[in-house]
N, C-alpha and C positions, 0 to 999 in steps of 0.2 A: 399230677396230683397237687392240690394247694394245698399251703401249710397248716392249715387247719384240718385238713384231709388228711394228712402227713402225722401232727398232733397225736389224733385220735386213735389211725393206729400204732402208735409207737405205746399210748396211754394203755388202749387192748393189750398190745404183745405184751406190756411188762407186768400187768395183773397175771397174765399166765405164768410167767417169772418168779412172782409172788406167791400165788398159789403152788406152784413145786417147790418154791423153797421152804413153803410155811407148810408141806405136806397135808394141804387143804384140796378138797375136788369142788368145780363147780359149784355143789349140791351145799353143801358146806357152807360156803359163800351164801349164797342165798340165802341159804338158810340164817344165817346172820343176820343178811339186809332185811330180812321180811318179804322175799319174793321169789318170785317163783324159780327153775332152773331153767325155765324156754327163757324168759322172760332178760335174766343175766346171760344166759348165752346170746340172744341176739346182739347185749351190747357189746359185747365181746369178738363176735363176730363182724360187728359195721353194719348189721343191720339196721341199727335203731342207734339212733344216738343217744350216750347214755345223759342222765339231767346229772346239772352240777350238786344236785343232793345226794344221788346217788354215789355219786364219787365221792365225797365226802364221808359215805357211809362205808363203803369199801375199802379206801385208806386207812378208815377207823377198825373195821373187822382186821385188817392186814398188821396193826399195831403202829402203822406210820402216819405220819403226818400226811397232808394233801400236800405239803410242798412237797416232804422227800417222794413221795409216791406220782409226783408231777416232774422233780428233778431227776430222778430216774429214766422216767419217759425221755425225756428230752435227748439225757445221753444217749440214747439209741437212736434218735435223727442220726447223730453223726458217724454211727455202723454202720 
């Protein structure tokens, strides 16, 4: 896996993180972003990789910044 590979899922697992701490589902989310729920589940999944607007938008629904919502991720590389 390259670190960019590595990145993304670490960026996915910890949205899921997020959403149970913040007692949000999927639907929720999207519904926030303006998009669908296939649509945030594929990036969530690694299927589709998610645009860096959308991250932006997620961190914002999340009440975090894109750093701490980026620093977070990261710590999980080294899990």
């Amino acid at each position: 896996m390259s670190n960019d590979d590595a990145l993304e899922a670490a960026i996915q697992k910890q949205i899921l993180v997020e959403l149970l701490e913040h007692d949000m589902t999927q639907e929720d989310l999207a519904e926030k972003l303006g998009t669908t729920p296939a649509t945030l589940n594929r990036y969530i999944k690694g299927h589709r990789s998610m645009p860096m607007s959308t991250f932006f938008k997620v961190a914002d629904a999340l009440g975090l910044s894109q750093v701490e919502l980026l620093q977070r991720a990261v710590a999980r590389l080294g899990k």
